[in-house]
C-alpha positions in Angstrom: 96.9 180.2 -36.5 95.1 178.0 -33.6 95.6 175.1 -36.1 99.5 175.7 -36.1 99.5 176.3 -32.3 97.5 173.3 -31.9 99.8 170.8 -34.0 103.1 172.1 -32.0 100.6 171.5 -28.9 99.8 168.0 -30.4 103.8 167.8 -31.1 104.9 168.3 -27.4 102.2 166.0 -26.1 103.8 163.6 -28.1 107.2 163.9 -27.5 106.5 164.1 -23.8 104.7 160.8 -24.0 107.6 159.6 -26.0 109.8 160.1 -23.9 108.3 158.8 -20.9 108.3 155.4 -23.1 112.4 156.0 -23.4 112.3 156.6 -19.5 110.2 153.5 -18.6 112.6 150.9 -21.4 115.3 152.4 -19.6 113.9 151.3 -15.9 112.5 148.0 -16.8 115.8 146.2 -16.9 117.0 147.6 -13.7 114.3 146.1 -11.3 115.0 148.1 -8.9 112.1 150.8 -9.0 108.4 149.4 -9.7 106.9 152.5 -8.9 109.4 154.4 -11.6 108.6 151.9 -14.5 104.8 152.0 -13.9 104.9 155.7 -13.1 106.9 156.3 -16.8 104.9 153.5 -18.5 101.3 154.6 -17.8 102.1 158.2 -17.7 102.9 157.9 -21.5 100.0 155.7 -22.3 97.7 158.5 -20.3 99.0 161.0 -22.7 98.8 159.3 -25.9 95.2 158.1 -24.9 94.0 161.5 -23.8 95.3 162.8 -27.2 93.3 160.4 -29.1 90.2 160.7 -27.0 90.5 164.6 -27.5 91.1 163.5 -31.3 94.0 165.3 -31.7 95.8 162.2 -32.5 95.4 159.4 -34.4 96.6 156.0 -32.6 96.5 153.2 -35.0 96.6 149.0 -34.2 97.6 148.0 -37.6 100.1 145.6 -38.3 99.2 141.9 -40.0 101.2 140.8 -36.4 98.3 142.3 -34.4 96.1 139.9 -35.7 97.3 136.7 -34.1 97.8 138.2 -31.2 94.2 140.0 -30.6 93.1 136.1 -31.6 95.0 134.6 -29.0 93.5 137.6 -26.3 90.4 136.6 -27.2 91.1 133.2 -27.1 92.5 133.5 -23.1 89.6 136.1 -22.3 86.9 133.2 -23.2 88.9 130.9 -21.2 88.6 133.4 -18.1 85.1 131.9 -17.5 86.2 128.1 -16.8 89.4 129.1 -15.1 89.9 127.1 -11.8 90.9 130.5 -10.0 88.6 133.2 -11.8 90.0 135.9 -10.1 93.8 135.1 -10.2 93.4 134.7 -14.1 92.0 137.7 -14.3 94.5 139.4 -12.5 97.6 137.6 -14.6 95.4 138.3 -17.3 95.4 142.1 -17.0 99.2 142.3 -15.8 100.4 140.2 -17.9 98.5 140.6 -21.5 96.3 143.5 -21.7 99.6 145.8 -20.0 101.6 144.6 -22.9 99.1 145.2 -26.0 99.3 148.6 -24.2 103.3 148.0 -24.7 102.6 147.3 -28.4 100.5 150.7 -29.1 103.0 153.1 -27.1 106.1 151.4 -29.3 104.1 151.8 -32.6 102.4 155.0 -32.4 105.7 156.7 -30.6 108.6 155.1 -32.4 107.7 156.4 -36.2 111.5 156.8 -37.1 115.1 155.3 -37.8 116.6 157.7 -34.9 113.9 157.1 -32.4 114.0 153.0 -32.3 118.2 153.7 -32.4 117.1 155.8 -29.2 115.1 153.2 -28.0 118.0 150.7 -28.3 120.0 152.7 -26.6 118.0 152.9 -23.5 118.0 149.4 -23.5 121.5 148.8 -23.6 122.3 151.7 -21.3 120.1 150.3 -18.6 120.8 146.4 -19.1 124.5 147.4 -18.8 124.1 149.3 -15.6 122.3 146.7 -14.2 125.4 144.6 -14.8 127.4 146.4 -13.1 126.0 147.1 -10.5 124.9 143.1 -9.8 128.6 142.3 -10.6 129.8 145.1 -7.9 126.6 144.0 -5.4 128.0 139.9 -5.9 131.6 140.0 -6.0 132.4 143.1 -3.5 129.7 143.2 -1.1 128.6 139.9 -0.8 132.1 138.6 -1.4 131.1 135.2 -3.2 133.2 133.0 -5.2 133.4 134.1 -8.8 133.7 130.2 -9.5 129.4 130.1 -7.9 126.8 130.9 -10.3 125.8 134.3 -10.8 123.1 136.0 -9.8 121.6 133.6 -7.1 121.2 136.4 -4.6 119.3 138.5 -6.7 115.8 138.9 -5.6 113.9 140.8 -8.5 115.6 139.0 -11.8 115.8 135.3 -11.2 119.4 133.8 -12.4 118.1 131.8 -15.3 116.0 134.7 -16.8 118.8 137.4 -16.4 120.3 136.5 -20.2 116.4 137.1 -21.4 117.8 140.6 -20.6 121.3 141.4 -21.3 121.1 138.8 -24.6 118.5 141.0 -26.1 120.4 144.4 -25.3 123.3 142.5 -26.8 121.9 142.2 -29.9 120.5 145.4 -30.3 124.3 146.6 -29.9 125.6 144.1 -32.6 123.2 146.4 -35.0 124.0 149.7 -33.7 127.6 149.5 -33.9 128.1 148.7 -37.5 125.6 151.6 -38.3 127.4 154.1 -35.7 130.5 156.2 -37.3 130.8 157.8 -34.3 134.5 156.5 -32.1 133.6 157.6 -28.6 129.9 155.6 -29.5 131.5 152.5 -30.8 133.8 152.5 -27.7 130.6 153.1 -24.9 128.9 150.5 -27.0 131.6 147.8 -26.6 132.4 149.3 -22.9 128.5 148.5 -22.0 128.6 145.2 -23.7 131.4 143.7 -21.8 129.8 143.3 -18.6 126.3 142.2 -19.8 128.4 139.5 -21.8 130.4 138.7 -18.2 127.1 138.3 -16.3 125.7 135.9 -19.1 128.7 133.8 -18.9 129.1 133.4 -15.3 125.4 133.0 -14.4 125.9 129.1 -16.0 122.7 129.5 -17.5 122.6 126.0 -19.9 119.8 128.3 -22.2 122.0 131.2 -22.5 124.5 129.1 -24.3 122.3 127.3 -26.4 120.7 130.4 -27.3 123.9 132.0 -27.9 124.8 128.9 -30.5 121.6 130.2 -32.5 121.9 133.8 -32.4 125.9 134.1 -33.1 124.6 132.7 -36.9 121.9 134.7 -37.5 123.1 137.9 -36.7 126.5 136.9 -38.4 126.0 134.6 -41.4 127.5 137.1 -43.8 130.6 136.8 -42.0 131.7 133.8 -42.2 135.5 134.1 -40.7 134.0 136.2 -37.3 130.7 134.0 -37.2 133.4 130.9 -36.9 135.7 133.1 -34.5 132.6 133.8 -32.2 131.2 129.9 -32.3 135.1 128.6 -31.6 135.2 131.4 -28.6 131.7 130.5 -26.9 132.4 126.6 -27.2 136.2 127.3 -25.8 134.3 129.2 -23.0 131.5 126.6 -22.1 133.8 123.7 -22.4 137.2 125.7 -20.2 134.9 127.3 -17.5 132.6 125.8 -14.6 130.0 126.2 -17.0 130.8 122.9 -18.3 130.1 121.0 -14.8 126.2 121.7 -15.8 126.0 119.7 -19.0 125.1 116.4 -17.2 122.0 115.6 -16.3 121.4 116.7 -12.3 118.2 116.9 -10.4 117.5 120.0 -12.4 117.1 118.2 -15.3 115.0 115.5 -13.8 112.9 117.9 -12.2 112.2 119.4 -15.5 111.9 115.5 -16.8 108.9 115.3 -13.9 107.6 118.6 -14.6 107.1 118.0 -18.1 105.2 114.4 -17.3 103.1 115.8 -14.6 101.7 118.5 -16.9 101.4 116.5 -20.0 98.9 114.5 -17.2 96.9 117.7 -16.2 96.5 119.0 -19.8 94.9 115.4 -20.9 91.8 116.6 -18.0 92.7 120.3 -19.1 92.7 119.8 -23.0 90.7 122.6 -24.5 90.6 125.8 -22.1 93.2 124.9 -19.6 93.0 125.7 -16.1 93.4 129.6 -16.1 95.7 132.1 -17.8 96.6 132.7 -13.8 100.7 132.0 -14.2 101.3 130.0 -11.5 97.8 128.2 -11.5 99.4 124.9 -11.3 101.9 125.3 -8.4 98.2 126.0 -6.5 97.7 122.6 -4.3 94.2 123.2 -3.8 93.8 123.1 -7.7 95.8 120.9 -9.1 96.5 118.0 -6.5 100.1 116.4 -6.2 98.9 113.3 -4.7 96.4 112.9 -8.0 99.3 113.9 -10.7 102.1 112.4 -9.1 100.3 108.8 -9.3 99.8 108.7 -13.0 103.7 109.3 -13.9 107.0 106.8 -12.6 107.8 106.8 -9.4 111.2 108.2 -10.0 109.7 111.4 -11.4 107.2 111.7 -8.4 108.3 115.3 -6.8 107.3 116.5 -3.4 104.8 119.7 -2.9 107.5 122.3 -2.7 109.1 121.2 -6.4 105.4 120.3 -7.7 104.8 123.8 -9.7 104.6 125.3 -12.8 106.4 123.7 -16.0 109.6 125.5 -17.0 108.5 125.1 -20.7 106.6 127.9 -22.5 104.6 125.5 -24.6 103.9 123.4 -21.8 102.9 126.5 -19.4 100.6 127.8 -22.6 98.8 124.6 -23.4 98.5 123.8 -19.4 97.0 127.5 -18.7 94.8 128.3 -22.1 94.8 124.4 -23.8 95.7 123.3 -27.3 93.6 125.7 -29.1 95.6 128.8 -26.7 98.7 126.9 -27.3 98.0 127.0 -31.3 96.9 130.4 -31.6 100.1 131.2 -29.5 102.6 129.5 -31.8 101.2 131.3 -34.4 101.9 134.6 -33.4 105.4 133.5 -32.6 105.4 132.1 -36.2 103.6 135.2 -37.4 106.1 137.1 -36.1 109.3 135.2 -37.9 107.2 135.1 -41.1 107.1 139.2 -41.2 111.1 139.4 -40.2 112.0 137.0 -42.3 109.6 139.0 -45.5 111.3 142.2 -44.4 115.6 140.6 -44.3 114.1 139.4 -48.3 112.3 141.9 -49.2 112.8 145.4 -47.3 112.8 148.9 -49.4 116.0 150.1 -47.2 119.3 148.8 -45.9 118.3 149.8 -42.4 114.8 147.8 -42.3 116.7 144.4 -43.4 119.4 144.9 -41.0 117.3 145.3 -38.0 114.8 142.9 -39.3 117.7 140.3 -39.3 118.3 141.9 -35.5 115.1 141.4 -34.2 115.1 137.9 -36.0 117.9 137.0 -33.7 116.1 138.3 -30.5 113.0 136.9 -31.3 115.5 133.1 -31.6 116.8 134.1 -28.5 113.7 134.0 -26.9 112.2 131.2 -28.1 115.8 129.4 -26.9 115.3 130.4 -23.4 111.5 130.2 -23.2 111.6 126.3 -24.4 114.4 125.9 -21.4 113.2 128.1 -18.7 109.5 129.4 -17.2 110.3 132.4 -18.8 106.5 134.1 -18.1 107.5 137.5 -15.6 107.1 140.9 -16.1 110.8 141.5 -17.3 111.0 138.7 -20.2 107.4 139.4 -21.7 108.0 143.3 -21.6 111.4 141.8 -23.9 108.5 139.9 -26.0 106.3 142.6 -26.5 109.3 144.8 -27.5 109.8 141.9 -29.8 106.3 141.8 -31.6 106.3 146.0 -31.1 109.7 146.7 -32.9 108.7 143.9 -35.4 105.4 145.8 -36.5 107.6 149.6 -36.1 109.6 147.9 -39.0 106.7 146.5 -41.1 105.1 150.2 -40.9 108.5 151.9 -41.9 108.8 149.4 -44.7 105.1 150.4 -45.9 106.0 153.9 -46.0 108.8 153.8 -48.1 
């Protein structure tokens, strides 16, 4: 009898902590409540750590994706003692790595079934949809500014150009969830939600969004050939008819990037094995990593003044600048670990269900890679998207062992 009353115990425990997971997915997008998010986020990982610690839970790491990614932890830990700021890397790497393996273990020891990651989805849609809204409503009725100015450039929480990391993923998940959802009134919230994520990606004139948007549109539709060519003819008709189209030329952005990358290609040559410190923003530290120095080793033309000389907007550049080649290695191959597994599960998955979403997560996991090669895409909101990523991924893996 104590058994019994101790498994329902376990059971609540559980669901408690589960849902506090739901509650924090649901508040990340918004960033508009830090102390909600962290409150949710840590209050599940309390519970589901106290449960294991009293061992009446099990919490288990496996996946073949957690792996790579312990390797490349262990790889940035070691590199903690030859970072130029110790203490900063230590900090970024805390908040920024060890919060998100945390990330990982919630997803995969909470999310154990088909309804809960469609809940999970949900939350994500729900909140990234909001959020849309409510930036549409805060930009085009309170602050009054020309729809015909880029979106978003008010906004002091979600940077402009990282905004699609957001409401691109949530679209995805919805391209998987309304096939699968028989319910009308669902199918209709769904599309209702999507419309103004999809308006607040178009009009932030985000170049990345649309080249990620030319990769995803095949992978989640290559089965449908007609709507796949429908959806490609709609987005070019779109870049090439609205002011998006004035930022295809080359501008000082992209020479800034131009000087960005040649600058840090110079630091990584003194930098090559260990890098200068996981810390994120290491390089835009003058007292580091010198201008004066850098910006006599590349052409004058791509010399840039303190206030532009920062941190590359380039994942593969900001990885190999901040943990070297061997970091930026071990890096690529959890992103490559990653693909390989989706791409096993779309061949090879026992149910219907695991190969669709594999194929979804595929797309998300493009998606990111798009805007992380085209933006500096390392900030609390787009790696909690990773880490969902690499979380979901192994959720899928695990389901696909089971069956």
């Amino acid at each position: 009898m104590f058994k019994v009353t101790d498994q329902n115990s376990n059971r609540k425990y559980k669901t408690v902590a589960y849902l506090l997971l739901l509650a924090f997915t649901f508040l990340f997008p918004l960033a508009i409540t830090t102390a909600g998010t962290e409150i949710t986020f840590y209050g599940s990982a309390g519970i589901l750590i106290l449960l294991s610690v009293t061992r009446r839970t099990a919490i288990s790491f496996y996946s073949p994706l957690v792996y790579p990614v312990l390797l490349f932890g262990t790889w940035s830990l070691i590199g903690l003692f030859f970072a130029l700021d110790l203490a900063y890397s230590l900090h970024d790497y805390l908040t920024h790595f060890l919060k998100y393996i945390l990330l990982y273990l919630l997803v995969i020891n909470l999310i154990d079934t088909e309804k809960k990651l469609r809940a999970l989805s949900w939350a994500i849609i729900t909140s990234a949809s909001l959020f849309s809204i409510g930036a549409l409503f805060y930009e085009y009725f309170i602050l009054d500014i020309s729809p015909g100015n880029r979106f978003g450039l008010k906004l002091i929480e979600t940077p402009t150009n990282l905004i699609g990391v957001v409401t691109l993923f949530a679209m995805i998940l919805a391209t998987r969830l309304y096939p699968d959802e028989k319910r009308g009134f669902l199918r209709a919230a769904l599309l209702f939600m999507v419309s103004p994520m999809l308006l607040v990606t178009v009009l932030t004139q985000t170049r990345s969004n649309f080249v990620a948007m030319l990769l995803v549109i095949p992978i989640l539709f290559y089965s449908k050939r007609k709507l796949l060519l429908i959806l490609l003819s709609v987005l070019i008709l779109v870049i090439f008819l609205s002011p998006v189209k004035n930022r295809l030329h080359v501008d000082g952005g992209i020479r800034h990037r131009i000087s960005l990358f040649l600058i840090t290609k110079e630091v990584i040559k003194d930098y090559p094995i260990m890098g200068i410190g996981f810390g994120i923003n290491s390089m835009a530290n003058h007292q580091l990593i010198s201008p004066d120095l850098y910006n006599e080793r590349v052409p004058e033309k791509y010399r840039l003044a303190d206030e532009h000389f920062n941190w590359p907007h380039n994942m593969i550049l900001n990885i190999a600048v901040r943990t070297g080649l061997v970091g930026l290695f071990l890096y690529i191959m959890v992103l490559a670990f990653c693909c390989k597994l989706l791409i096993q599960l779309i061949r090879r998955g026992h149910t219907n269900f695991i190969r669709k979403w594999a194929n979804c997560i595929l797309a998300a996991l493009a998606m990111f890679i798009v805007k992380g090669n085209l933006e500096p895409i390392f900030s609390t909101i787009p790696e909690t998207v990773l880490f969902l990523i690499f979380s979901i991924t192994a959720v899928l893996w695990r389901m696909n062992r089971l069956d």
